[in-house]
C-alpha positions in Angstrom: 0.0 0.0 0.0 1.2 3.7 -0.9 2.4 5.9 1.6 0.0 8.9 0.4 -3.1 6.4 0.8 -4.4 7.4 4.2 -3.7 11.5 3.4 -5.4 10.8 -0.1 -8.7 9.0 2.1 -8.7 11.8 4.5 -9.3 14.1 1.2 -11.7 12.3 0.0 -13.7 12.0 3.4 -13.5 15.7 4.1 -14.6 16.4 0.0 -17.7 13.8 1.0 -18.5 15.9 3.9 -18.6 19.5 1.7 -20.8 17.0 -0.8 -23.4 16.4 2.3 -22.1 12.5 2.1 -20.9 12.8 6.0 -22.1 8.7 6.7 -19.4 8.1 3.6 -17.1 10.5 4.9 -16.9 8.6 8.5 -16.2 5.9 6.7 -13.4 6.2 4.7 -12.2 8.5 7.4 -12.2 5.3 9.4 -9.9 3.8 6.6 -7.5 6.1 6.7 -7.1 6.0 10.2 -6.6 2.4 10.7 -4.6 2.4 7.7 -1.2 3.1 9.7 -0.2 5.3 6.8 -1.4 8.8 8.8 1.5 11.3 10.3 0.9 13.5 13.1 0.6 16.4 10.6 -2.8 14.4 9.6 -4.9 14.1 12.4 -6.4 17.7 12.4 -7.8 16.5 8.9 -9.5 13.3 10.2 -10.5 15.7 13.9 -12.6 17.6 11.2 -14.6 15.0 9.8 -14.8 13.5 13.0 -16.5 17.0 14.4 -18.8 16.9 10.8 -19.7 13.4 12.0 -21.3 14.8 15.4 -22.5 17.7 14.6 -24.8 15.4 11.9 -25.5 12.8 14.2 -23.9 10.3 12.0 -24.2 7.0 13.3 -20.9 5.4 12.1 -19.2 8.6 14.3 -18.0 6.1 17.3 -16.4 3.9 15.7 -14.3 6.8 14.1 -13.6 8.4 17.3 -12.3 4.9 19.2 -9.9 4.3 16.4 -8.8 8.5 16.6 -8.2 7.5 19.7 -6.2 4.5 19.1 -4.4 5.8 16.2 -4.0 9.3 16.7 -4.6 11.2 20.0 -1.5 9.6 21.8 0.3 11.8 18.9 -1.8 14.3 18.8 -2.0 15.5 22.1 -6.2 15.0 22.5 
């Protein structure tokens, strides 16, 4: 798998959430996360569609938040 995989998901997920598509967006948020091909300099992009997720009530938004915090927030300082 590419190195530019996860960044290229979390671009994809935050263009789904400008395109109303915020269930889609969590979910290849998720990908991207779990991938293991995010840098620290990432996170803030995955924290935004994570926050879109919420703020729509979008059902898949836990699952995205337990692998942030997996993944990401020991980095990230959340």
């Amino acid at each position: 798998m590419s190195p530019t995989v996860g960044p290229a998901r979390l671009d994809l997920a935050l263009a789904l959430v400008a395109a109303d598509q915020p269930g889609e967006a969590a979910h290849v948020a998720l990908e991207a996360v779990t991938s293991g091909r995010l840098v620290p300099s990432n996170y803030w992009r995955a924290a935004e569609v994570i926050r879109a997720a919420e703020n729509l009530h979008v059902r898949e938004t836990d699952d995205l938040k337990d692998a942030y915090r997996t993944f990401c927030a020991a980095w990230a300082g959340d």
